[in-house]
N, CA, C and O of each residue as an XYZ file, in Angstrom:
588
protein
N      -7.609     -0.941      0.345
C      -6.574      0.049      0.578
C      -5.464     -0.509      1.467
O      -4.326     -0.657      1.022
N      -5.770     -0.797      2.638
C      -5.008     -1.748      3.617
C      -4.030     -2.599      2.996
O      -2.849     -2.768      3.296
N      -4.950     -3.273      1.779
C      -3.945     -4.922      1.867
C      -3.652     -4.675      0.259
O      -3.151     -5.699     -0.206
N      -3.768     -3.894     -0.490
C      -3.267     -4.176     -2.046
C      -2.928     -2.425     -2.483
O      -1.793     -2.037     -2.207
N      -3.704     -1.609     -3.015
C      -3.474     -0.362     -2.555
C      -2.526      0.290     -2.021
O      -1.683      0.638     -2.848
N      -2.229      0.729     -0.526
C      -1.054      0.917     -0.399
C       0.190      0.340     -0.078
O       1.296      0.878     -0.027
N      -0.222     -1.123      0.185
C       1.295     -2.192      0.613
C       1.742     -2.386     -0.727
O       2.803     -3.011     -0.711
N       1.372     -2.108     -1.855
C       1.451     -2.835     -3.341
C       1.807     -1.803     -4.216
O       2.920     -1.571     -4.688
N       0.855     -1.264     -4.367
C       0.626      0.003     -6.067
C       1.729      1.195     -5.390
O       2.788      1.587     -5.880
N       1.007      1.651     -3.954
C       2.022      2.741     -3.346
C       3.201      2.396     -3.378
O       3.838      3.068     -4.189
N       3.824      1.594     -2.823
C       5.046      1.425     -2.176
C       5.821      0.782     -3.338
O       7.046      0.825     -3.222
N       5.303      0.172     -4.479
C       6.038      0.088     -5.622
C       6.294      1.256     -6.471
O       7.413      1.432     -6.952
N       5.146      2.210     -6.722
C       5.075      3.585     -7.438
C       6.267      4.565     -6.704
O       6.916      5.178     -7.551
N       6.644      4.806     -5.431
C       6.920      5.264     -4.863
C       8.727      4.178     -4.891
O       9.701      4.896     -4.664
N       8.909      3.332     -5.030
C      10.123      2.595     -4.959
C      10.549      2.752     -3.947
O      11.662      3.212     -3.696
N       9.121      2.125     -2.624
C       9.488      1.907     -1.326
C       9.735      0.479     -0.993
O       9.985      0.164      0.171
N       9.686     -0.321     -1.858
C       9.808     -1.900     -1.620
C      11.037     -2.398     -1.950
O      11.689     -1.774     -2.787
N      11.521     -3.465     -1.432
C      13.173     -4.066     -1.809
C      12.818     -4.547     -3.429
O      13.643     -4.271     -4.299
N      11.804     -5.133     -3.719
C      11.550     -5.657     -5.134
C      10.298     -5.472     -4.860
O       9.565     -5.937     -3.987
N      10.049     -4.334     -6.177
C       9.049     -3.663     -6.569
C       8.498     -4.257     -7.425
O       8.988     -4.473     -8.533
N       6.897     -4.778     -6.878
C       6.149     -6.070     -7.396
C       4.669     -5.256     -7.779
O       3.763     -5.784     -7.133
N       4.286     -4.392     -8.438
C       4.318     -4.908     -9.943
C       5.515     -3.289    -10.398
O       5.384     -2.214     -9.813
N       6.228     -3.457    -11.151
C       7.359     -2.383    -11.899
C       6.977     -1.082    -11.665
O       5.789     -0.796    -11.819
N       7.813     -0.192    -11.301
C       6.951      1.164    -10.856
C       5.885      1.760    -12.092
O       4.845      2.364    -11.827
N       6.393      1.446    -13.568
C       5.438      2.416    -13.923
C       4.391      1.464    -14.397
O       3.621      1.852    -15.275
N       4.295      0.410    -13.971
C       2.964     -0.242    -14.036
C       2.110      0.005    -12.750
O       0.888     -0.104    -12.855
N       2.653      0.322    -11.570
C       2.231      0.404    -10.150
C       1.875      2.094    -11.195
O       0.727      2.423    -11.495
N       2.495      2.504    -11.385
C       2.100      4.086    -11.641
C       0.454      4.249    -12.590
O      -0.481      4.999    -12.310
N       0.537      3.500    -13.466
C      -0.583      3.725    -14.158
C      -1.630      2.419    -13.374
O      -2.384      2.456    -14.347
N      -2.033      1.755    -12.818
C      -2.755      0.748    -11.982
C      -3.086      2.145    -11.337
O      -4.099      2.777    -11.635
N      -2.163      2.566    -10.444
C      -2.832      3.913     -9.580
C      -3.662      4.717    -10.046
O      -4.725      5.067     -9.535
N      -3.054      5.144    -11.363
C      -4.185      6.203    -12.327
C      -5.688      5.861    -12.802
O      -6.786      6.418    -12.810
N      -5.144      4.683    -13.176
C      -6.555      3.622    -13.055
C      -7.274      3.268    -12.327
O      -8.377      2.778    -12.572
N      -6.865      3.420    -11.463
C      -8.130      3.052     -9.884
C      -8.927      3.948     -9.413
O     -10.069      3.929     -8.951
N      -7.627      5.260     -9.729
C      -8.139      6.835     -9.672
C      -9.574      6.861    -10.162
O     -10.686      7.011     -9.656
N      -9.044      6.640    -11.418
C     -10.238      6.926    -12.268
C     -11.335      6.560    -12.874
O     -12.103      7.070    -13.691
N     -11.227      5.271    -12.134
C     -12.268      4.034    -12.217
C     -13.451      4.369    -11.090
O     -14.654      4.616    -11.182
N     -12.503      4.254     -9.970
C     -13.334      4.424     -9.163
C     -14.171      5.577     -8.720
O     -15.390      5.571     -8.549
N     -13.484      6.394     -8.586
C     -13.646      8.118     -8.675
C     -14.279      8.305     -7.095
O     -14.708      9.391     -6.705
N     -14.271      7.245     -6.370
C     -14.513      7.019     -4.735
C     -14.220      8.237     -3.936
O     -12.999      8.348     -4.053
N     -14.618      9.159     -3.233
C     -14.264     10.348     -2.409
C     -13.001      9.709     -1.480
O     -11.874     10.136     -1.230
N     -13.662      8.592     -1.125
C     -12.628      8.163      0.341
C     -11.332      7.280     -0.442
O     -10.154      7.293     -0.083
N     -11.805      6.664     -1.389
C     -10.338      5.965     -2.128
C      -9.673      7.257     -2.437
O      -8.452      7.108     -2.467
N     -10.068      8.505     -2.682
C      -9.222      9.163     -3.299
C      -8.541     10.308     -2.458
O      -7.580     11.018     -2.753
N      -9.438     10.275     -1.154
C      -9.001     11.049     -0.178
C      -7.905     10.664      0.409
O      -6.924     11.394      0.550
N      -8.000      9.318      0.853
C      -7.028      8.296      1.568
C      -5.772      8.415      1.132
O      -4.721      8.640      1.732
N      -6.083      8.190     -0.263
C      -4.745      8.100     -1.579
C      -3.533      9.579     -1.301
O      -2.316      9.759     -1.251
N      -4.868     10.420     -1.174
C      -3.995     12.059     -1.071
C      -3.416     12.250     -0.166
O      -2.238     12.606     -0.157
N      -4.132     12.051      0.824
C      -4.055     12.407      2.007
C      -2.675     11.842      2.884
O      -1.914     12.447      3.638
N      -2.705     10.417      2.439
C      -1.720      9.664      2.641
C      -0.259     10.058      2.152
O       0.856      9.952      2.663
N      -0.686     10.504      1.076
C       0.635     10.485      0.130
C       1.500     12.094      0.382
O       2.677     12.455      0.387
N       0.164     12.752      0.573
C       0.555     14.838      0.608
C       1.292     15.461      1.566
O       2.321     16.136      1.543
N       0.111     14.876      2.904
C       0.457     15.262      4.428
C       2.016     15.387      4.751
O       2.738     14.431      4.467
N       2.520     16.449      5.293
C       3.930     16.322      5.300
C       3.836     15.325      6.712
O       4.929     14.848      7.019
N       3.085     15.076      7.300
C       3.288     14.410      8.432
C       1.927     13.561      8.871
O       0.772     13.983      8.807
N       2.406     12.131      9.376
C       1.856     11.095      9.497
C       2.066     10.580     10.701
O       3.156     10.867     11.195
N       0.970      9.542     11.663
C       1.394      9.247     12.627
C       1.800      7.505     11.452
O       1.453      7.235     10.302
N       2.457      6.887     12.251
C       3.553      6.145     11.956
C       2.752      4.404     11.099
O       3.132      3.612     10.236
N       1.422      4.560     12.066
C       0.633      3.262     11.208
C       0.723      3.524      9.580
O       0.786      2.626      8.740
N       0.717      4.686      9.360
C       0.049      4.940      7.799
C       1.492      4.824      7.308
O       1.542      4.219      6.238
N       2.394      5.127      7.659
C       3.855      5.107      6.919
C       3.881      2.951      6.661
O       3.888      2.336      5.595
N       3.889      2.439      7.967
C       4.069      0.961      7.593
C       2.709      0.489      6.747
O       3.062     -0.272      5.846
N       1.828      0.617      6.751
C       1.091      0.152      5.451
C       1.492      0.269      4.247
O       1.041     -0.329      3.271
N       2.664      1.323      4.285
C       3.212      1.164      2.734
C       4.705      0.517      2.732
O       5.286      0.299      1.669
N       5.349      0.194      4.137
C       6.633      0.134      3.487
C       7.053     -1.277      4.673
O       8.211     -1.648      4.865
N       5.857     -1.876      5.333
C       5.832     -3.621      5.344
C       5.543     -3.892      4.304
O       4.926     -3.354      3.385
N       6.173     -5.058      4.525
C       6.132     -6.155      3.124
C       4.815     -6.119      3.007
O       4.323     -5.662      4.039
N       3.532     -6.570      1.712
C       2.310     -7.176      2.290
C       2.427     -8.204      2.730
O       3.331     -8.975      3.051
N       0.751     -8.127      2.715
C      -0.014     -9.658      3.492
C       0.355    -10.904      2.813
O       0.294    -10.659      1.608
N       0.789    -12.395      3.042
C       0.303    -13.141      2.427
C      -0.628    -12.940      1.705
O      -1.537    -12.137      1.920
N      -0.461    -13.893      0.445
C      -1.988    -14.442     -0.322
C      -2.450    -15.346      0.682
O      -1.802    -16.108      1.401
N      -4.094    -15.064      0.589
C      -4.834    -16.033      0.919
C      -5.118    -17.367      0.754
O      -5.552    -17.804     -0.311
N      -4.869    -18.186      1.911
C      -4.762    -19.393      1.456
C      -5.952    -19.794      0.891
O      -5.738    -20.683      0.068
N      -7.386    -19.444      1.014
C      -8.233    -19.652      0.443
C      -7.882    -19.503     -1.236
O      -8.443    -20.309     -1.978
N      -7.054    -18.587     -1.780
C      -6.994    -18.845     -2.360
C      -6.068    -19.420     -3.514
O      -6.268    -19.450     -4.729
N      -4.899    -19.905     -2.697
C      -5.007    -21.136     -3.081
C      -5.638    -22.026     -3.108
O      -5.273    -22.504     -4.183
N      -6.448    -22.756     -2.692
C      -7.566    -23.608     -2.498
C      -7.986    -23.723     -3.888
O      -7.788    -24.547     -4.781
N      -8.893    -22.183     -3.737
C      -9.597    -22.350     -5.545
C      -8.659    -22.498     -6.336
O      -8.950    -23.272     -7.248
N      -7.168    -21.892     -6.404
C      -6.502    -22.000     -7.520
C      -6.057    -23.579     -8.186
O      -5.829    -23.839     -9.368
N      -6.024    -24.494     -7.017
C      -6.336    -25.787     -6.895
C      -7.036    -26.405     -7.575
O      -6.659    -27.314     -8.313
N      -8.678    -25.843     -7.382
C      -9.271    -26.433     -8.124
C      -9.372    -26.313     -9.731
O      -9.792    -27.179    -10.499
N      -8.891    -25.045    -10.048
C      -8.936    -25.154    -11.064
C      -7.904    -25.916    -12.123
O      -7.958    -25.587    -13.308
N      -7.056    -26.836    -11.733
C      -6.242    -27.862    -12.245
C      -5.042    -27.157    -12.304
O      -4.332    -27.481    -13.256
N      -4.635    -26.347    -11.619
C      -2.787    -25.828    -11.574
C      -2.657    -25.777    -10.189
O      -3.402    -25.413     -9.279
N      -1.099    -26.402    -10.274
C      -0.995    -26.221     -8.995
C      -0.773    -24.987     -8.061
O       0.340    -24.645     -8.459
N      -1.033    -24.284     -7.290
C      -0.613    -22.913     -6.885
C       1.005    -22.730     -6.843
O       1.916    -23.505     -6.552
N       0.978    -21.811     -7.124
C       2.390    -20.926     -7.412
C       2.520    -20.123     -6.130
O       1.491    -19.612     -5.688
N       3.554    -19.971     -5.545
C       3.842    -19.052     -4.675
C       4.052    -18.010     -4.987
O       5.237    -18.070     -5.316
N       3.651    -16.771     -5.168
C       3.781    -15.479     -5.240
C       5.084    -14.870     -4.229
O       5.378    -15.276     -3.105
N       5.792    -13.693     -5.074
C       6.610    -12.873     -3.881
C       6.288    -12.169     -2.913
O       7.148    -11.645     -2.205
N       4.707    -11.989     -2.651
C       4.017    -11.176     -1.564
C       3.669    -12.436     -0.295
O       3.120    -12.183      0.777
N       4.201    -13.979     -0.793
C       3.902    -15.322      0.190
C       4.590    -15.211      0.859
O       4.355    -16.053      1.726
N       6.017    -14.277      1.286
C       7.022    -14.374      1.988
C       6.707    -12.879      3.296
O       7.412    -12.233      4.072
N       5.833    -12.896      3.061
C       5.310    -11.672      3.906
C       4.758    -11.812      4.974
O       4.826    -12.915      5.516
N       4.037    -10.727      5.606
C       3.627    -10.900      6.991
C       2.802    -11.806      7.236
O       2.198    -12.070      6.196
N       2.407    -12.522      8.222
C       1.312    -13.257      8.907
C       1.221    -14.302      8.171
O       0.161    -14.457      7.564
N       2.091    -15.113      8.047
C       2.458    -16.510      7.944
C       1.504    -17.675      8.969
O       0.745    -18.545      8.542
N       1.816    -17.370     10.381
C       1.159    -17.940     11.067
C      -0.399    -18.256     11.125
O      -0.948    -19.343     11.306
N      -0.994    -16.907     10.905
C      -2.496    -16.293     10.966
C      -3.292    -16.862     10.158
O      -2.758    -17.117      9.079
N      -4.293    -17.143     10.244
C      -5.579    -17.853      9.023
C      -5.921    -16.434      8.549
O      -5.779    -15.355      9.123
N      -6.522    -16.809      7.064
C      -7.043    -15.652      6.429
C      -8.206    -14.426      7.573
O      -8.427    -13.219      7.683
N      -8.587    -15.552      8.113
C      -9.495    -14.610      8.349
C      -9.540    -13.441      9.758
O     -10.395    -12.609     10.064
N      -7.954    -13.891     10.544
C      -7.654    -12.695     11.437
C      -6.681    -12.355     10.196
O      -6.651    -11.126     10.149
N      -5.985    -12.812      9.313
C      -4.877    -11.873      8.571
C      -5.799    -10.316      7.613
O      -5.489     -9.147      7.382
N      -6.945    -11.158      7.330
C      -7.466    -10.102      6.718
C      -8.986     -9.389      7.270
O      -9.861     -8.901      6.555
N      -8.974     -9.504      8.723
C     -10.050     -9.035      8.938
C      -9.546     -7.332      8.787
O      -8.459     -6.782      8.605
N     -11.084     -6.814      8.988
C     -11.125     -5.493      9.279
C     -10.638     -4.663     10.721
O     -10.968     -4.897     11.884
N      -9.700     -3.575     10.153
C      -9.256     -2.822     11.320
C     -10.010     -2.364     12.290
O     -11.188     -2.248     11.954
N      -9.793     -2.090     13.261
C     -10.737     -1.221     14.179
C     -10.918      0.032     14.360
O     -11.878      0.672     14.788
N      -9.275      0.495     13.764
C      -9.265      2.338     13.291
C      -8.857      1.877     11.606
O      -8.019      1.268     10.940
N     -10.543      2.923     11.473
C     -10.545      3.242      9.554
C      -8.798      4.029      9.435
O      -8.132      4.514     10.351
N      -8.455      3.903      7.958
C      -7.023      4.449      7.399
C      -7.640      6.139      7.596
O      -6.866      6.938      8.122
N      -8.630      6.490      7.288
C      -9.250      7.655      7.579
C      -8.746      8.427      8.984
O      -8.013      9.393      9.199
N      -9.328      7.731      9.623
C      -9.142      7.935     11.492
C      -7.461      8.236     11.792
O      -6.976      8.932     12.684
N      -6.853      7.553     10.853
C      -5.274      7.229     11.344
C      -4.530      8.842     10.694
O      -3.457      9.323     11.059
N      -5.561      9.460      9.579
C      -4.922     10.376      8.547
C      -5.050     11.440      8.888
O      -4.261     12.340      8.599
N      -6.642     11.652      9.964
C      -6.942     12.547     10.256
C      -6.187     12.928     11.961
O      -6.246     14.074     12.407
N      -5.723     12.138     12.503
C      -4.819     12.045     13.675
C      -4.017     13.591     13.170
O      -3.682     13.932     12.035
N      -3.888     14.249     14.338
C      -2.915     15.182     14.012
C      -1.817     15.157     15.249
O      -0.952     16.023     15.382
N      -2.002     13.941     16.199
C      -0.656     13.334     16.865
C      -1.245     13.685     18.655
O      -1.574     14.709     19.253
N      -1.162     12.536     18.941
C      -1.330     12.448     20.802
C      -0.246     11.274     21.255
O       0.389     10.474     20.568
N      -0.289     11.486     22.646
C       0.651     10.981     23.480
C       0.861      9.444     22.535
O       1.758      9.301     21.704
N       0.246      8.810     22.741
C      -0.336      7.104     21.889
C       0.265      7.429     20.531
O       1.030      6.506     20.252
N       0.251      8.251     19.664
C       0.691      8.160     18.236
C       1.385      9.865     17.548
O       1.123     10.809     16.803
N       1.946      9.556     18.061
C       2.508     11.132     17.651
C       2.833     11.134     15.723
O       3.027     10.252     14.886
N       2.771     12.229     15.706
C       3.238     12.338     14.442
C       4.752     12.402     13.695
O       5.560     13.307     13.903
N       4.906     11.612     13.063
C       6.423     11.595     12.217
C       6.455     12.554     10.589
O       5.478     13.176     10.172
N       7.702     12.476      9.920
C       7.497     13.293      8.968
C       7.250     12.101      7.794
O       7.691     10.963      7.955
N       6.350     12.577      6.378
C       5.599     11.425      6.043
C       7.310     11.096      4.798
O       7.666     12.051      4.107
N       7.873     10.163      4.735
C       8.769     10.302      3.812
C       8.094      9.436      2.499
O       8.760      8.891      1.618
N       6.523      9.449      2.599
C       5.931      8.981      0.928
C       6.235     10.319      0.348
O       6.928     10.396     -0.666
N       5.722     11.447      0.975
C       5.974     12.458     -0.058
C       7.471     13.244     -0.251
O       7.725     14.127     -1.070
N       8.197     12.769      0.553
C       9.467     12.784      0.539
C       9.652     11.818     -0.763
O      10.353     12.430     -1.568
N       9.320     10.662     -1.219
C       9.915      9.887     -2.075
C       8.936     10.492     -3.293
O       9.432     10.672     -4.406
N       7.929     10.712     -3.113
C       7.185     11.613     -4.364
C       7.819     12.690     -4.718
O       8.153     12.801     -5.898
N       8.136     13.758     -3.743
C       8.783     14.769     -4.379
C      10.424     14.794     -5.095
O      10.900     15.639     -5.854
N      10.945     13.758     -4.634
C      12.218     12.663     -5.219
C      11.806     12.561     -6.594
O      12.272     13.289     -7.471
N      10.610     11.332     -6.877
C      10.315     11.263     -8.386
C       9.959     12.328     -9.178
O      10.118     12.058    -10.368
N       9.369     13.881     -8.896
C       8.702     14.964     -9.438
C      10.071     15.626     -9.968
O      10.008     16.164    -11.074
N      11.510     15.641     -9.170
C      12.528     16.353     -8.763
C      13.222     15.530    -10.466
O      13.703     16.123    -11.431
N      13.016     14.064    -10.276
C      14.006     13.143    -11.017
C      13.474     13.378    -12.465
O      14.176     13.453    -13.473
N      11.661     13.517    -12.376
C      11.167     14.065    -13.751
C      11.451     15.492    -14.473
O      11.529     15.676    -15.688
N      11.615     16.670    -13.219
C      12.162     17.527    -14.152
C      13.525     18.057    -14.511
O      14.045     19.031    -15.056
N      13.841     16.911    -13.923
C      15.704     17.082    -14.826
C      15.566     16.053    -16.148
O      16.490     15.956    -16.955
N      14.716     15.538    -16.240
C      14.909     14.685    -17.745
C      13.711     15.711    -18.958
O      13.346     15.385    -20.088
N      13.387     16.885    -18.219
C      12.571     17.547    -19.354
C      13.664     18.456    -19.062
O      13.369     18.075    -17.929
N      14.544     19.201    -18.947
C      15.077     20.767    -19.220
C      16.266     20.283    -18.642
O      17.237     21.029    -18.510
Protein backbone atom coordinates (compact mmCIF):
# COMPACT_ATOMS: atom_id res chain seq x y z
CA UNK A 1 0.00 0.00 0.00
CA UNK A 2 2.82 2.39 1.12
CA UNK A 3 5.12 1.92 -1.83
CA UNK A 4 2.98 0.89 -5.10
CA UNK A 5 -0.75 1.21 -4.19
CA UNK A 6 -1.11 4.54 -3.21
CA UNK A 7 2.18 6.45 -4.54
CA UNK A 8 1.30 4.68 -8.03
CA UNK A 9 -2.36 3.28 -8.93
CA UNK A 10 -3.87 6.25 -6.52
CA UNK A 11 -2.17 9.16 -7.48
CA UNK A 12 -2.21 8.22 -11.19
CA UNK A 13 -6.14 7.23 -11.07
CA UNK A 14 -6.72 10.32 -9.34
CA UNK A 15 -4.24 12.56 -11.84
CA UNK A 16 -2.25 13.51 -8.80
CA UNK A 17 1.17 12.92 -10.42
CA UNK A 18 3.15 15.36 -12.92
CA UNK A 19 3.36 12.14 -15.33
CA UNK A 20 0.95 9.69 -14.63
CA UNK A 21 2.84 6.33 -14.65
CA UNK A 22 0.79 3.81 -15.45
CA UNK A 23 -2.25 6.07 -17.71
CA UNK A 24 -5.15 6.86 -15.53
CA UNK A 25 -7.48 4.40 -16.88
CA UNK A 26 -5.08 1.68 -16.61
CA UNK A 27 -4.24 2.92 -12.89
CA UNK A 28 -8.21 2.84 -12.86
CA UNK A 29 -8.85 -0.70 -13.70
CA UNK A 30 -5.30 -2.19 -11.83
CA UNK A 31 -7.34 -0.57 -8.83
CA UNK A 32 -10.50 -2.54 -9.66
CA UNK A 33 -8.41 -5.43 -9.92
CA UNK A 34 -6.71 -5.49 -6.76
CA UNK A 35 -10.14 -4.68 -5.37
CA UNK A 36 -11.22 -7.66 -6.42
CA UNK A 37 -8.54 -9.96 -6.31
CA UNK A 38 -7.77 -9.44 -3.19
CA UNK A 39 -11.02 -8.78 -1.46
CA UNK A 40 -8.54 -7.98 1.81
CA UNK A 41 -10.76 -6.07 4.64
CA UNK A 42 -7.68 -3.83 5.37
CA UNK A 43 -6.54 -3.36 1.54
CA UNK A 44 -9.93 -2.30 1.07
CA UNK A 45 -10.51 -0.35 4.10
CA UNK A 46 -7.29 1.63 3.67
CA UNK A 47 -8.25 2.17 -0.06
CA UNK A 48 -11.73 3.81 1.25
CA UNK A 49 -10.90 5.21 3.89
CA UNK A 50 -8.09 7.01 2.38
CA UNK A 51 -9.77 8.09 -0.54
CA UNK A 52 -13.63 9.07 1.28
CA UNK A 53 -12.59 10.79 4.56
CA UNK A 54 -13.21 14.41 3.91
CA UNK A 55 -10.27 14.89 6.15
CA UNK A 56 -6.82 13.49 6.65
CA UNK A 57 -3.94 14.14 8.82
CA UNK A 58 -1.29 15.12 6.23
CA UNK A 59 1.07 11.69 6.13
CA UNK A 60 -1.76 9.96 4.19
CA UNK A 61 -2.20 12.92 1.66
CA UNK A 62 1.90 12.61 0.78
CA UNK A 63 1.81 8.90 0.24
CA UNK A 64 -0.12 9.72 -2.68
CA UNK A 65 1.16 12.84 -4.07
CA UNK A 66 5.33 12.26 -3.38
CA UNK A 67 6.85 11.04 -6.14
CA UNK A 68 7.44 7.13 -5.27
CA UNK A 69 10.17 5.17 -3.96
CA UNK A 70 13.00 4.30 -6.09
CA UNK A 71 13.16 0.81 -7.62
CA UNK A 72 15.06 -1.42 -5.73
CA UNK A 73 18.38 -1.76 -6.41
CA UNK A 74 18.20 -5.29 -5.62
CA UNK A 75 16.42 -5.32 -8.24
CA UNK A 76 18.30 -4.35 -10.53
CA UNK A 77 20.78 -6.79 -9.60
CA UNK A 78 18.45 -9.69 -10.67
CA UNK A 79 17.43 -7.82 -13.67
CA UNK A 80 21.17 -8.12 -14.46
CA UNK A 81 21.28 -11.35 -14.23
CA UNK A 82 19.00 -12.14 -16.37
CA UNK A 83 21.10 -10.84 -19.51
CA UNK A 84 19.50 -7.14 -20.01
CA UNK A 85 20.85 -4.49 -18.92
CA UNK A 86 18.58 -2.57 -16.33
CA UNK A 87 16.57 0.19 -17.59
CA UNK A 88 15.87 3.05 -15.48
CA UNK A 89 12.35 3.43 -14.76
CA UNK A 90 10.47 7.01 -14.21
CA UNK A 91 9.73 6.12 -10.52
CA UNK A 92 14.23 6.01 -10.37
CA UNK A 93 14.06 9.72 -10.13
CA UNK A 94 12.25 9.61 -6.87
CA UNK A 95 12.67 9.68 -3.30
CA UNK A 96 15.54 8.07 -1.37
CA UNK A 97 18.21 8.01 -3.75
CA UNK A 98 20.69 8.01 -1.04
CA UNK A 99 19.08 5.09 1.19
CA UNK A 100 19.77 1.23 0.62
CA UNK A 101 16.74 -0.79 -0.06
CA UNK A 102 16.47 -1.86 3.03
CA UNK A 103 15.87 1.50 5.25
CA UNK A 104 14.06 2.79 1.83
CA UNK A 105 11.70 0.04 2.16
CA UNK A 106 11.51 -1.01 5.57
CA UNK A 107 8.34 -1.12 7.51
CA UNK A 108 6.65 1.94 9.10
CA UNK A 109 6.21 2.25 12.66
CA UNK A 110 2.60 3.81 12.36
CA UNK A 111 0.35 1.19 10.25
CA UNK A 112 -1.54 3.52 7.16
CA UNK A 113 -4.47 2.28 9.43
CA UNK A 114 -3.27 4.19 12.64
CA UNK A 115 -2.62 7.36 10.40
CA UNK A 116 -6.58 7.01 8.97
CA UNK A 117 -7.98 6.43 12.04
CA UNK A 118 -6.21 9.73 13.61
CA UNK A 119 -8.98 12.14 13.96
CA UNK A 120 -6.17 15.04 14.58
CA UNK A 121 -3.88 16.06 17.81
CA UNK A 122 -1.50 18.71 18.55
CA UNK A 123 1.49 16.39 16.50
CA UNK A 124 -0.84 15.84 13.37
CA UNK A 125 -3.80 17.73 12.96
CA UNK A 126 -6.11 17.16 10.39
CA UNK A 127 -6.21 18.79 6.79
CA UNK A 128 -8.99 18.59 4.17
CA UNK A 129 -8.37 15.26 2.13
CA UNK A 130 -8.13 16.80 -1.59
CA UNK A 131 -8.01 12.78 -2.97
CA UNK A 132 -11.61 13.04 -2.67
CA UNK A 133 -11.64 16.42 -3.79
CA UNK A 134 -9.93 15.07 -7.06
CA UNK A 135 -12.42 12.00 -7.03
CA UNK A 136 -15.33 13.99 -6.81
CA UNK A 137 -13.65 16.20 -9.85
CA UNK A 138 -13.56 12.85 -11.94
CA UNK A 139 -17.40 11.68 -10.81
CA UNK A 140 -18.40 15.58 -11.69
CA UNK A 141 -16.24 15.24 -15.27
CA UNK A 142 -18.15 11.71 -15.80
CA UNK A 143 -21.50 13.07 -15.51
CA UNK A 144 -21.30 15.77 -17.93
CA UNK A 145 -20.18 13.30 -20.68
CA UNK A 146 -23.46 11.08 -19.92
CA UNK A 147 -26.37 13.95 -20.00
Amino acid sequence: LRFAVLPVLVASALGLQQRAMPAQNTAWYLLCDLMATLRSPHVLTVLATSILRPHVVEEVLQLVTLPPLRTPSAYHAIQATWGSAAQPSVFDVGRGDADSDEVLYAASPVPIMALLESRGSAGRPLIRNKLLDALEEKLQSLQGLGG
